[in-house]
C-alpha positions in Angstrom: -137.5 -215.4 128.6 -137.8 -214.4 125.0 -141.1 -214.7 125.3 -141.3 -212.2 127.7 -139.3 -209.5 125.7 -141.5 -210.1 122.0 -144.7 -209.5 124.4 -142.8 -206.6 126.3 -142.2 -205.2 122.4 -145.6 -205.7 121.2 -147.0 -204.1 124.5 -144.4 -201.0 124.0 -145.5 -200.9 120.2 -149.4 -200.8 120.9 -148.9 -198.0 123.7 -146.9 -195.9 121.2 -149.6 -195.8 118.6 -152.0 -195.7 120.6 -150.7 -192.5 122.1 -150.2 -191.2 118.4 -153.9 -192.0 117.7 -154.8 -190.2 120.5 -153.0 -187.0 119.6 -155.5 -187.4 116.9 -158.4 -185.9 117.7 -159.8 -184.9 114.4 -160.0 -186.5 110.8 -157.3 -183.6 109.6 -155.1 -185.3 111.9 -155.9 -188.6 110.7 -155.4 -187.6 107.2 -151.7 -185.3 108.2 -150.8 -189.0 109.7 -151.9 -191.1 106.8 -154.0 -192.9 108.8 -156.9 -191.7 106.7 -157.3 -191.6 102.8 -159.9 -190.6 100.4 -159.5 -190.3 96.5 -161.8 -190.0 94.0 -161.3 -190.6 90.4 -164.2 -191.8 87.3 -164.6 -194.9 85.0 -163.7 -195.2 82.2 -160.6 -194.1 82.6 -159.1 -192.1 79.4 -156.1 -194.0 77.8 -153.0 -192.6 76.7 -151.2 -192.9 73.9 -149.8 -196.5 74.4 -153.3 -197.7 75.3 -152.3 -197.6 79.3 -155.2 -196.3 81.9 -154.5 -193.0 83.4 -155.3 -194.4 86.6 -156.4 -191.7 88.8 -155.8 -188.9 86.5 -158.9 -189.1 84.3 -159.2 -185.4 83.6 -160.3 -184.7 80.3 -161.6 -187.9 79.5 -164.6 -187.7 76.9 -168.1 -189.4 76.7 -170.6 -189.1 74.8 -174.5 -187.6 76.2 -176.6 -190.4 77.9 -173.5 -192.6 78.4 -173.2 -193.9 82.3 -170.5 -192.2 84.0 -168.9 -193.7 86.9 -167.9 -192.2 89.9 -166.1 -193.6 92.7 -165.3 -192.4 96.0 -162.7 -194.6 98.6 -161.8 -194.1 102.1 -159.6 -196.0 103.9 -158.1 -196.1 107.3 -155.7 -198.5 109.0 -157.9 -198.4 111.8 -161.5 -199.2 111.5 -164.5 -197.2 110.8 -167.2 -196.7 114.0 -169.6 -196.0 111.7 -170.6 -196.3 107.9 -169.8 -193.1 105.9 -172.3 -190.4 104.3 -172.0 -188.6 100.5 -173.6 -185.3 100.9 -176.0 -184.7 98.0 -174.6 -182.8 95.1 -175.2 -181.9 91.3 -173.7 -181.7 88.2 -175.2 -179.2 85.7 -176.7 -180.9 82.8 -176.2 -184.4 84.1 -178.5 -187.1 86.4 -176.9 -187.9 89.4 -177.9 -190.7 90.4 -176.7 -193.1 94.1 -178.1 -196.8 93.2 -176.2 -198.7 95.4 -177.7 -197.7 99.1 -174.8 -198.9 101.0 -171.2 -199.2 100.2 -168.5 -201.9 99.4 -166.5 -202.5 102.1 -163.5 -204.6 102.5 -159.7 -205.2 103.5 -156.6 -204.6 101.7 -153.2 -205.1 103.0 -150.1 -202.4 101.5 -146.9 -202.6 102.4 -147.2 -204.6 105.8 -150.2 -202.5 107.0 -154.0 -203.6 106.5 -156.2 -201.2 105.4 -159.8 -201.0 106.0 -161.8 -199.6 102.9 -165.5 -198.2 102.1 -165.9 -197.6 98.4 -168.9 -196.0 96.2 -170.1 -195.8 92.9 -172.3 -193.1 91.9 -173.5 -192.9 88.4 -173.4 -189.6 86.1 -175.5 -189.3 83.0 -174.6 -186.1 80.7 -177.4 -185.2 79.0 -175.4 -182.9 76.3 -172.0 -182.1 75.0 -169.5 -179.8 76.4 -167.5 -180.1 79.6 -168.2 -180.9 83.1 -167.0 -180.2 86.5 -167.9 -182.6 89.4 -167.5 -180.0 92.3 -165.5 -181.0 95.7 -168.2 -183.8 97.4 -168.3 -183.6 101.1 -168.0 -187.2 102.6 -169.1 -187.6 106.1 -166.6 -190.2 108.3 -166.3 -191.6 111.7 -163.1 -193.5 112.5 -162.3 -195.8 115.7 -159.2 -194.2 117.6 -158.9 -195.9 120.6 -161.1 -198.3 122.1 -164.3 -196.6 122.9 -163.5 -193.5 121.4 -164.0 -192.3 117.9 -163.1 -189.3 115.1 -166.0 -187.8 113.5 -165.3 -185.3 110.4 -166.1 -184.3 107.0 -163.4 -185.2 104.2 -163.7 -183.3 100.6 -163.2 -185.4 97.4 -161.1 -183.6 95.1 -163.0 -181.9 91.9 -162.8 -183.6 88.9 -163.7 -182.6 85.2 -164.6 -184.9 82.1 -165.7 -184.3 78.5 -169.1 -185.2 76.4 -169.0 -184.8 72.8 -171.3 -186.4 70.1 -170.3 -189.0 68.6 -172.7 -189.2 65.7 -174.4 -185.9 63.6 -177.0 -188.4 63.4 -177.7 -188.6 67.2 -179.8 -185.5 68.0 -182.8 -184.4 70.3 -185.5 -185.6 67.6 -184.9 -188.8 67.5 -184.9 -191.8 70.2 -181.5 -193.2 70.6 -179.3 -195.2 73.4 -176.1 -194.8 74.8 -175.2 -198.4 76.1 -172.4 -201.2 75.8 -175.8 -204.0 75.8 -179.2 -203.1 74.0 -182.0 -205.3 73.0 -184.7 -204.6 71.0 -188.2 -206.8 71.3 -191.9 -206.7 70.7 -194.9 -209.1 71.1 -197.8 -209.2 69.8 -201.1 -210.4 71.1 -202.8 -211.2 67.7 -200.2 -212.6 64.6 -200.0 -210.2 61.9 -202.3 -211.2 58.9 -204.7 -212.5 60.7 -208.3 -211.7 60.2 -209.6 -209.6 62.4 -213.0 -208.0 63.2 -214.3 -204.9 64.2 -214.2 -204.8 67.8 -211.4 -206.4 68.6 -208.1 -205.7 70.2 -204.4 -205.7 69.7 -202.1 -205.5 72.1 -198.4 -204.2 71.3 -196.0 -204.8 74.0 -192.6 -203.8 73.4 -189.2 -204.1 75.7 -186.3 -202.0 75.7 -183.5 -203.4 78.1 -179.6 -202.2 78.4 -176.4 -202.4 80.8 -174.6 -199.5 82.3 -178.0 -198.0 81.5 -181.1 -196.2 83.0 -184.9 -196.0 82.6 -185.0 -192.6 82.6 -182.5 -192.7 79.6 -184.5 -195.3 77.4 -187.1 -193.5 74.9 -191.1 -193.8 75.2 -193.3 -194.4 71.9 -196.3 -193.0 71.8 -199.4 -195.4 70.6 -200.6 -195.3 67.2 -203.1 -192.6 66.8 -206.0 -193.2 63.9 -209.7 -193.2 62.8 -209.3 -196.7 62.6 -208.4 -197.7 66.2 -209.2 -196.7 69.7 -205.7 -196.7 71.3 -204.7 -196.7 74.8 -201.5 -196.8 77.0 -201.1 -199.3 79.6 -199.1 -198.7 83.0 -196.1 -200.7 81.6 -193.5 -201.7 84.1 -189.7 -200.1 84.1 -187.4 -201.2 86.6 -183.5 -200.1 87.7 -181.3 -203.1 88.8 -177.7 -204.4 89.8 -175.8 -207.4 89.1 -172.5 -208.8 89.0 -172.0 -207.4 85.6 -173.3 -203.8 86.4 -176.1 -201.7 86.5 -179.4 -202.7 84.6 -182.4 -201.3 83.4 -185.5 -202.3 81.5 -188.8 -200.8 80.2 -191.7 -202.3 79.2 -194.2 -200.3 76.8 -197.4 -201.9 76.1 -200.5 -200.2 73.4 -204.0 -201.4 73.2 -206.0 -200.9 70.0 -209.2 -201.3 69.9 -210.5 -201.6 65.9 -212.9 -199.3 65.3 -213.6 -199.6 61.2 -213.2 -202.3 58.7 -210.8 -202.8 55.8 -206.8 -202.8 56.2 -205.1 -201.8 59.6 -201.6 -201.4 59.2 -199.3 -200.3 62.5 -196.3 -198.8 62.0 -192.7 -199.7 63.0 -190.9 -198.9 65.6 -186.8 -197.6 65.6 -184.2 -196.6 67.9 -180.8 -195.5 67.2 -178.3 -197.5 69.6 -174.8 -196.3 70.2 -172.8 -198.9 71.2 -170.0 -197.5 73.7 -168.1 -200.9 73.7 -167.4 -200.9 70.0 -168.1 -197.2 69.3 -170.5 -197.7 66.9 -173.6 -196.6 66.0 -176.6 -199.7 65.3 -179.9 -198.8 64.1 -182.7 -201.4 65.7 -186.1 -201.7 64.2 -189.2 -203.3 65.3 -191.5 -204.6 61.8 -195.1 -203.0 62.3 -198.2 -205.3 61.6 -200.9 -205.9 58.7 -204.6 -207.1 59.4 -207.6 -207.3 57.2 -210.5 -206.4 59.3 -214.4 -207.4 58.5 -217.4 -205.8 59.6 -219.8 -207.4 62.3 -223.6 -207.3 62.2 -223.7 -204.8 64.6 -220.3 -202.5 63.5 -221.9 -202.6 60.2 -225.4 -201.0 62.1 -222.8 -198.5 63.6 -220.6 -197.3 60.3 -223.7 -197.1 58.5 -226.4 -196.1 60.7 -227.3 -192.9 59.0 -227.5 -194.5 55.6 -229.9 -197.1 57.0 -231.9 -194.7 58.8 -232.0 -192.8 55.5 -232.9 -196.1 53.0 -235.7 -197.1 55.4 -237.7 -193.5 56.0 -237.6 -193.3 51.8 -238.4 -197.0 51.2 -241.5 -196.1 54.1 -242.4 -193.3 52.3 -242.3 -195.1 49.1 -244.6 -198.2 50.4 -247.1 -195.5 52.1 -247.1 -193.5 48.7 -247.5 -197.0 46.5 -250.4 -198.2 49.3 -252.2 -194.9 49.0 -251.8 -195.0 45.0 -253.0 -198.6 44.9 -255.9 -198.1 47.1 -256.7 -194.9 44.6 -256.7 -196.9 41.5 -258.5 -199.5 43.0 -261.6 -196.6 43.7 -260.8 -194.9 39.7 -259.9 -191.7 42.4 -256.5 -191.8 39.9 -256.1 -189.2 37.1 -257.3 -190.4 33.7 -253.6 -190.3 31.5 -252.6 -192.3 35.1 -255.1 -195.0 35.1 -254.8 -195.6 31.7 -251.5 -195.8 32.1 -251.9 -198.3 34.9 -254.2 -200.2 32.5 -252.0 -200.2 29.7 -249.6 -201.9 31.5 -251.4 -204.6 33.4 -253.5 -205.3 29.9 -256.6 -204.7 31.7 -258.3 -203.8 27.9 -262.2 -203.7 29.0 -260.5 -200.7 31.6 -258.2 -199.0 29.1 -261.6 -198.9 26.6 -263.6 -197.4 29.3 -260.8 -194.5 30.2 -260.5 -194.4 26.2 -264.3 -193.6 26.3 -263.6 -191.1 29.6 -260.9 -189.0 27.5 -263.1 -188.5 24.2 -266.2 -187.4 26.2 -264.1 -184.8 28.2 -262.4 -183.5 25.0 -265.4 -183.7 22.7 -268.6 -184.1 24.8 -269.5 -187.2 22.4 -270.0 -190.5 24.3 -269.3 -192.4 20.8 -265.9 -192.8 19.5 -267.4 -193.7 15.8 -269.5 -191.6 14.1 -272.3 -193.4 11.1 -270.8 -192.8 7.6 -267.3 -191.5 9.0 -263.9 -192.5 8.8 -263.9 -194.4 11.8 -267.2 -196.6 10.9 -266.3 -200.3 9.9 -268.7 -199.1 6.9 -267.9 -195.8 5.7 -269.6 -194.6 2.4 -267.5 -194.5 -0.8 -267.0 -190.9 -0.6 -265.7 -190.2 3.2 -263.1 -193.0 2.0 -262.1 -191.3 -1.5 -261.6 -187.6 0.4 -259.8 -189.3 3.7 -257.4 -190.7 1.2 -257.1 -187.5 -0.4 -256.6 -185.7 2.5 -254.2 -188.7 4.3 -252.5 -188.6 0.6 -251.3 -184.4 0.9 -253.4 -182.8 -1.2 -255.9 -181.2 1.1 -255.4 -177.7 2.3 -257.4 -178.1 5.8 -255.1 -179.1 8.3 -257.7 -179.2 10.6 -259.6 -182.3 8.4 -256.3 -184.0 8.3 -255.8 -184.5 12.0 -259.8 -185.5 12.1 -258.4 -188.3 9.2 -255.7 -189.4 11.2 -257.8 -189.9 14.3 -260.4 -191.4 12.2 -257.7 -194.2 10.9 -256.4 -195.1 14.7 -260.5 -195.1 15.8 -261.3 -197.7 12.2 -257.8 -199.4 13.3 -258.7 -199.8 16.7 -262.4 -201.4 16.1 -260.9 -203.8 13.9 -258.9 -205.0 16.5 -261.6 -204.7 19.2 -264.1 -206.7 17.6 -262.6 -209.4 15.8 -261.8 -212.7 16.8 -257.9 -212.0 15.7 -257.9 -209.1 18.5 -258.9 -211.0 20.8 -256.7 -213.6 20.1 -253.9 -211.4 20.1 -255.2 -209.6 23.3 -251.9 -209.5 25.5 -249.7 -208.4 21.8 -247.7 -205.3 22.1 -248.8 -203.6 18.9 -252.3 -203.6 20.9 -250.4 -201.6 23.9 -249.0 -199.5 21.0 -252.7 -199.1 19.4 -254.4 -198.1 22.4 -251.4 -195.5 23.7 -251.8 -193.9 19.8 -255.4 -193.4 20.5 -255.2 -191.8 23.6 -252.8 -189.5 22.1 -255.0 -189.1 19.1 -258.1 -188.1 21.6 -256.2 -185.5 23.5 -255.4 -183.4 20.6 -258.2 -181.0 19.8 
């Protein structure tokens, strides 16, 4: 019999709310009967002045630029949902807005005796500069089970919310690359060890990684590769990818520079820093990557290449030079040469027989004589007492002829010169430099008139 009456109850109960949830025929009615929340608030919360949360009441809360923003939006119903919920698109002036979780979290959650049915989602806001901002009213689209096989389909509106972004460091601006993050890190590797030995020609490869939480990729800086005379540089595709986990939202770029050496001597690549602000501690972390050093050599054919014009030049001169010495050589060879030439030739190679024909040559073309000694003159091996009392006369100053004093002086070289070209000394001595001396006086002594 009890049993009866608690099913009789339970039966009596159902009806009545069922006929409530009928009277409800849109999502205005669900929300005037509570049967249908929706709140909206953002993470992190703003503490108050005994370090509590404000909860829900986050207004005035302040960032700083390029630090994730959280936005949630919940709506429950102690009924069920029909089907999943929709965020309208919206925007936020001077902020990303970005939706990385595609579908929401739903669970259960039981308040005061009644069991409520929840979807939640997190959206993510990214300020890009200080001042404050106003997330507008977002319109959330809903469809709630009333009865079975009937549903409430509506729009709710979020309430609008406002936050603040300030900058937290002077030394945080626009021209330099910096991180807002609570997790950073920093890395690089390198294809070739710096200090190695290196030659022209070949490549280095840079690859560096920038990876945060509460982070993403659009927010993390790009370098720029090296640019020089010295290297060829390129930019690979990279790879940058947006992720989730248990701990939050993840991102992570990859960077990676070719160079391609180009000249010889020392290559040295610069380093690489980024300003990190740590949102966790509040604190601002400089993080530098150490550039690299290499001594580069030249290879046969980079060698051909930096100095091509030079060794096109060197071997046109020394070809000229070889064709000019060939066609010289052959002339000498035929006595085609000038006179003061070939016996200049002669003189050096000690040819003596050739250098006393060209001294014969020179006196017949300055003199017409074809005898360099004259009988009973100073140049005879056997000059008469007289010719030698006035050539000492003369040789000694006191003549007034200048004329007979130059024919003295050639006289001595001419006497000189026979000594040493007939006697057995001379030719003894053939290959002596005072002989080379002799014979280059006697030219000179021939030419003047």
């Amino acid at each position: 019999m009890m049993r009866f009456i608690y099913t009789a109850i339970c039966c009596l109960v159902f009806q009545i709310a069922m006929i409530n949830v009928a009277h409800a025929t849109t999502v205005q009615d669900l929300l005037q009967q509570n049967k249908l929340q929706i709140k909206a608030w953002i993470e992190p919360a703003q503490k108050n002045a005994d370090g509590s949360l404000n909860g829900l009441d986050i207004i005035g809360s302040e960032f700083a630029p390029r630090q994730q923003v959280d936005l949630y939006i919940q709506i429950k119903t102690d009924r069920w949902f029909a089907a999943g919920t929709y965020i309208s698109p919206f925007s936020v002036d001077n902020s990303l807005v970005l939706q990385r979780n595609k579908l929401a979290n739903n669970y259960a959650q039981r308040e005061k005796g009644i069991t409520w049915s929840i979807q939640e989602w997190q959206l993510t806001l990214y300020p890009q500069v200080s001042g404050e901002y106003i997330v507008p009213a977002i319109p959330v689209s809903v469809s709630i089970a009333s009865a079975p096989g009937e549903k409430v389909t509506g729009h709710l509106l979020t309430r609008p919310l406002s936050f603040n972004v300030a900058l937290p460091d002077a030394r945080l601006s626009q021209d330099v690359n910096w991180v807002a993050a609570p997790e950073l890190t920093f890395s690089q590797v390198w294809n070739i060890e710096p200090d190695s030995e290196l030659k022209v020609g070949d490549a280095i490869t840079r690859t560096v990684t920038i990876a945060g939480r509460d982070t993403s990729i659009m927010l993390l800086p790009d370098f720029a590769p090296f640019q020089s005379e010295s290297v060829q540089s390129y930019r690979d595709k990279g790879n940058a990818r947006d992720s989730e986990d248990r701990d939050g939202f993840y991102a992570s770029k990859t960077i990676t520079h070719t160079y391609i050496i180009q000249k010889n001597g020392q290559l040295d690549l610069p380093v690489l820093s980024l300003l990190w602000w740590n949102t966790e501690t509040q604190t601002l972390q400089p993080l530098t990557l150490p550039g690299g050093q290499w001594s580069v050599d030249h290879t046969p054919a980079s060698f051909i290449r930096a100095y091509q014009m030079w060794i096109l030049s060197c071997l046109i001169i020394g070809g000229l030079v070889i064709y000019t010495g060939h066609r010289l050589w052959r002339q000498y060879q035929h006595a085609k040469l000038p006179y003061w030439l070939m016996f200049m030739v002669n003189v050096y190679r000690q040819q003596w027989s050739l250098c006393t024909r060209d001294l014969y040559n020179q006196h017949y073309k300055y003199s017409g004589n074809r005898q360099l000694r004259q009988s009973g003159s100073r140049g005879s091996c056997h000059a008469d007492p007289l010719s030698q009392q006035q050539g000492t006369q003369l040789y000694s100053g006191n003549t007034k002829n200048s004329g007979n004093t130059q024919d003295n002086r050639k006289g001595r070289v001419i006497a000189a010169w026979s000594e040493w070209q007939y006697s057995a000394r001379a030719r003894w001595l053939s290959h002596s430099i005072k002989q080379q001396r002799l014979f280059l006086a006697l030219w000179l002594a021939i030419r003047r008139k």
